[in-house]
N, CA, C and O of each residue as an XYZ file, in Angstrom:
312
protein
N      45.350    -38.947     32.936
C      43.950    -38.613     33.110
C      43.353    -38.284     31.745
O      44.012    -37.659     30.913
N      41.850    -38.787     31.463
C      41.636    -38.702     30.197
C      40.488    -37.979     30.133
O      39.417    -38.490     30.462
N      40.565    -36.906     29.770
C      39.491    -35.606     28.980
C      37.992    -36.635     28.812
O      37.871    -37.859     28.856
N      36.866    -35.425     28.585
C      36.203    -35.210     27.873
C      35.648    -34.763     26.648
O      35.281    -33.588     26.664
N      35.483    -35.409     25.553
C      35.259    -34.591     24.419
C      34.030    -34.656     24.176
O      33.377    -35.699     24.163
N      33.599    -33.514     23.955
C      31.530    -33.750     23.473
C      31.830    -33.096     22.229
O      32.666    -32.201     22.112
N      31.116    -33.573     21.292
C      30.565    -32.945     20.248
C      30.030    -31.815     20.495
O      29.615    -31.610     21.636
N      29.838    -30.205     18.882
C      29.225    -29.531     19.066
C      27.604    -29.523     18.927
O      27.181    -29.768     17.798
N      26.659    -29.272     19.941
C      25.395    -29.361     19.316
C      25.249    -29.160     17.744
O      26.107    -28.404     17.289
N      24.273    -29.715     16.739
C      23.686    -29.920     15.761
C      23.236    -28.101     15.002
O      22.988    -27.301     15.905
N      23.166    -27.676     13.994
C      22.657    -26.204     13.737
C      21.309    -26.161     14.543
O      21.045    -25.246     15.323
N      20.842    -26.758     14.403
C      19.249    -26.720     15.102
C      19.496    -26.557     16.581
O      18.793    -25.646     17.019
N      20.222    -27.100     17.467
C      20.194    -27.276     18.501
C      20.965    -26.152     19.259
O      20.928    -26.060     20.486
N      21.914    -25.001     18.171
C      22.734    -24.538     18.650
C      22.153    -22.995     19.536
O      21.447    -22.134     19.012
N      22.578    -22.973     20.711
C      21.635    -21.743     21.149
C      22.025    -20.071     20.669
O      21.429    -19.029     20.941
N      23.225    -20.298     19.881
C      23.863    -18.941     19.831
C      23.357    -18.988     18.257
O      23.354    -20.020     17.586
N      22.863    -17.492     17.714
C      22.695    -17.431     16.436
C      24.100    -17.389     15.169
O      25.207    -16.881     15.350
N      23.673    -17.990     14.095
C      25.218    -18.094     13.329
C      25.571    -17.230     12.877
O      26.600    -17.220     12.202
N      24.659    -15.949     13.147
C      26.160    -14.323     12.722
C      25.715    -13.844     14.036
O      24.886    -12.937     14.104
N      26.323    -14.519     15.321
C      27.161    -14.323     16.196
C      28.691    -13.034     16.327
O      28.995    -11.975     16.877
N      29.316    -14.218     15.262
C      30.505    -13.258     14.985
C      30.425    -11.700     14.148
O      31.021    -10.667     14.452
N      29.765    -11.866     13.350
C      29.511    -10.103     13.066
C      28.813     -9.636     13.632
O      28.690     -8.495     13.187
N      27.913     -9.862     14.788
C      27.104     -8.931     15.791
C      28.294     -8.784     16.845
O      28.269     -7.665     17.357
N      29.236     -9.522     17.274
C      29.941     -9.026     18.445
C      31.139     -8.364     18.055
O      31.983     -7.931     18.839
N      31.183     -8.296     16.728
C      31.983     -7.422     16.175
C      31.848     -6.176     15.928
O      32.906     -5.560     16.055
N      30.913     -5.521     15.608
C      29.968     -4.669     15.471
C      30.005     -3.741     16.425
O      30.142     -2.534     16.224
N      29.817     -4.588     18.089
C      29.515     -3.918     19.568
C      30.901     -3.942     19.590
O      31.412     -2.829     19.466
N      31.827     -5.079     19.736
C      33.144     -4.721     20.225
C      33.929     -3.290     19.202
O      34.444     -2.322     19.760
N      33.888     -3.389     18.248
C      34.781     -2.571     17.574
C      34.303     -1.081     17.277
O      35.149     -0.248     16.950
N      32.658     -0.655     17.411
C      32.055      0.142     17.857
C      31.956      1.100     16.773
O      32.262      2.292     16.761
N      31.384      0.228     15.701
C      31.322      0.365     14.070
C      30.171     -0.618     13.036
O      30.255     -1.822     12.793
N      29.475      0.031     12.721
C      28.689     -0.940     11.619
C      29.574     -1.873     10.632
O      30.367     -1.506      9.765
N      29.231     -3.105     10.991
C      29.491     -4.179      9.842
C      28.633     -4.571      8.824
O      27.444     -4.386      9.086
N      28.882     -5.060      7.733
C      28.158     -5.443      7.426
C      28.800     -6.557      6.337
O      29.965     -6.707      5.968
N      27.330     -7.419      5.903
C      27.512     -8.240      5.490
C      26.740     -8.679      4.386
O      25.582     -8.978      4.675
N      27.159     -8.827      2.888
C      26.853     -8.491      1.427
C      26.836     -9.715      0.690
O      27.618    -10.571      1.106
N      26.053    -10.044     -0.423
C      26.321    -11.125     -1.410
C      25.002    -11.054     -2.109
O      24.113    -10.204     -2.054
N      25.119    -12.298     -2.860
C      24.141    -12.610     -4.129
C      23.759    -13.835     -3.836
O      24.555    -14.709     -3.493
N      22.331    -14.028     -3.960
C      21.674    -15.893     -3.504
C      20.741    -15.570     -4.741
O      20.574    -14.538     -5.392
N      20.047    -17.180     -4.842
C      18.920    -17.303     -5.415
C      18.279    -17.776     -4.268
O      18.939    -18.300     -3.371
N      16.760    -17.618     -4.176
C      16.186    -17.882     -3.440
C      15.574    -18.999     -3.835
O      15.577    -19.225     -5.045
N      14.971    -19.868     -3.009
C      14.308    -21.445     -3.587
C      12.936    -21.220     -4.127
O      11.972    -21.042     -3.382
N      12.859    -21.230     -5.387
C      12.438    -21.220     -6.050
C      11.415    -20.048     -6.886
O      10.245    -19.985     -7.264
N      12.579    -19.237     -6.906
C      13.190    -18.287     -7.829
C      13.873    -18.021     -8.684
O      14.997    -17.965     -8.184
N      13.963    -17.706    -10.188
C      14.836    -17.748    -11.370
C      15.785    -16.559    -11.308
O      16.928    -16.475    -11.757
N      14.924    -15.492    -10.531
C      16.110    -14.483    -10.308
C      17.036    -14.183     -8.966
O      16.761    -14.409     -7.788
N      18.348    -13.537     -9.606
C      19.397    -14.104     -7.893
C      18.571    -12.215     -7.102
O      17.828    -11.292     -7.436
N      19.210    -12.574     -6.232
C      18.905    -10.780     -5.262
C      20.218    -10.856     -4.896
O      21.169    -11.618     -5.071
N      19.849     -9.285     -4.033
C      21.302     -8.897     -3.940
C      20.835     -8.964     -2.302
O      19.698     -8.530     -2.116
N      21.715     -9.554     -0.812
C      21.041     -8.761      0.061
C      22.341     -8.159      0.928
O      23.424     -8.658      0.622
N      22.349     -7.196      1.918
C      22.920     -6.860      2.707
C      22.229     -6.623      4.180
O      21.049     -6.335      4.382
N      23.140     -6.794      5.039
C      23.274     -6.804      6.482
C      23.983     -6.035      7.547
O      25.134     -6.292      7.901
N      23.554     -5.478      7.835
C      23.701     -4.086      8.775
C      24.065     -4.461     10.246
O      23.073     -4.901     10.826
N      24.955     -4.429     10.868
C      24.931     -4.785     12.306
C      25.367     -3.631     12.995
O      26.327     -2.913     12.714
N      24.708     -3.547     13.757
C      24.889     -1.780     13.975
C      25.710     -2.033     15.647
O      25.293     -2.978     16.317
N      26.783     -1.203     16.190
C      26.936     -1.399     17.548
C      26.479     -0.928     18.446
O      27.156     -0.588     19.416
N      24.856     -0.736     18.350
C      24.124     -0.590     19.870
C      22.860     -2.271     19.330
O      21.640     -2.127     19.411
N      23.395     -3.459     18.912
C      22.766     -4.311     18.940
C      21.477     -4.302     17.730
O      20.743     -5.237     17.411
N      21.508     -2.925     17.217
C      20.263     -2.888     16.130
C      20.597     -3.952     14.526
O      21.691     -3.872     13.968
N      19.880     -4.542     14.184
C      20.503     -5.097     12.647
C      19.319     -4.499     11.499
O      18.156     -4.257     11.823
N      19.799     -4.343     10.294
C      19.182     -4.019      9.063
C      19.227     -4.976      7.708
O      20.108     -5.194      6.875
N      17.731     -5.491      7.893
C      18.625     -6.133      6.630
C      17.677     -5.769      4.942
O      16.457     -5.639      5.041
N      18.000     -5.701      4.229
C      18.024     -5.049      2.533
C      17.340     -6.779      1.741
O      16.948     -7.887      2.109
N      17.487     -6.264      0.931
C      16.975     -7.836     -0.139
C      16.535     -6.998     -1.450
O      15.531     -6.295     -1.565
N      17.500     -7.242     -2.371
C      17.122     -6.475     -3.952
C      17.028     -6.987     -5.020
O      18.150     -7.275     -5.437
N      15.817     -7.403     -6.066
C      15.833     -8.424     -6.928
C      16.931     -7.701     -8.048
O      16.913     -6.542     -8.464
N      17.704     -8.593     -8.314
C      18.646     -7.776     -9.580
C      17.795     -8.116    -11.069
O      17.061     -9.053    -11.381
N      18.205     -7.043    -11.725
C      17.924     -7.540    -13.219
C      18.855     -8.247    -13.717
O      20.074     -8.121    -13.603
N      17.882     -9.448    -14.610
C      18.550    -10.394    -15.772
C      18.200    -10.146    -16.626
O      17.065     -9.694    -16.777
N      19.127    -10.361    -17.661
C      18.953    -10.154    -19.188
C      19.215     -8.451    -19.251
O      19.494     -7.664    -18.346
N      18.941     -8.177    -21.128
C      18.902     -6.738    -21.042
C      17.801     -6.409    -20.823
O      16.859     -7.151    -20.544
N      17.798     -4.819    -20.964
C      16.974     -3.555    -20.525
C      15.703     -4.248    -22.019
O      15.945     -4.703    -23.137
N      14.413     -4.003    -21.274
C      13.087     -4.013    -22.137
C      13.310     -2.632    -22.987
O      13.338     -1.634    -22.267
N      13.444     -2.439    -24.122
C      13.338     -1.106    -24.096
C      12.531     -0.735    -25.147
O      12.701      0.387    -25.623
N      11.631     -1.506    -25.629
C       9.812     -1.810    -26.431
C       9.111     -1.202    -25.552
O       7.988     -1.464    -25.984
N       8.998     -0.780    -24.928
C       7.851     -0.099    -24.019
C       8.302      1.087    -23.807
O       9.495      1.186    -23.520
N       7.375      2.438    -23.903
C       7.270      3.461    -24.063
C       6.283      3.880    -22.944
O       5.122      3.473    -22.996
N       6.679      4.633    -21.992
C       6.028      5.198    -20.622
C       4.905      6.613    -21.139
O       4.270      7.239    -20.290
């Protein structure tokens, strides 16, 4: 007897969101996760920093921090 195989729907098409897995991690383990890194944004010269909060009563947080490049200005006097 011979199976069915379907493909997985397309990203667009998919009904479950793709941090899935750290939100049900979050509720199951009954602990904030979270989730950290560095991007550039499109069309932006500087990277950010962002983080992601998944809290286990379903709440999420999320951060976004432009980092500094280069050194400190330090010609200017406040």
């Amino acid at each position: 007897m011979t199976g069915r195989h379907r493909r997985p729907p397309p990203p667009e098409q998919a009904a479950l969101p793709p941090d899935l897995d750290l939100r049900l991690g979050a509720i199951t383990q009954g602990r904030t996760v979270a989730d950290e890194g560095i991007v550039t944004l499109p069309g932006a010269a500087d990277p950010y920093a962002y983080r992601t909060l998944y809290r286990p009563d379903g709440d999420v947080d999320h951060y976004l921090e432009r980092l500094a490049t280069g050194p400190p200005d330090l010609t200017s006097s406040d």
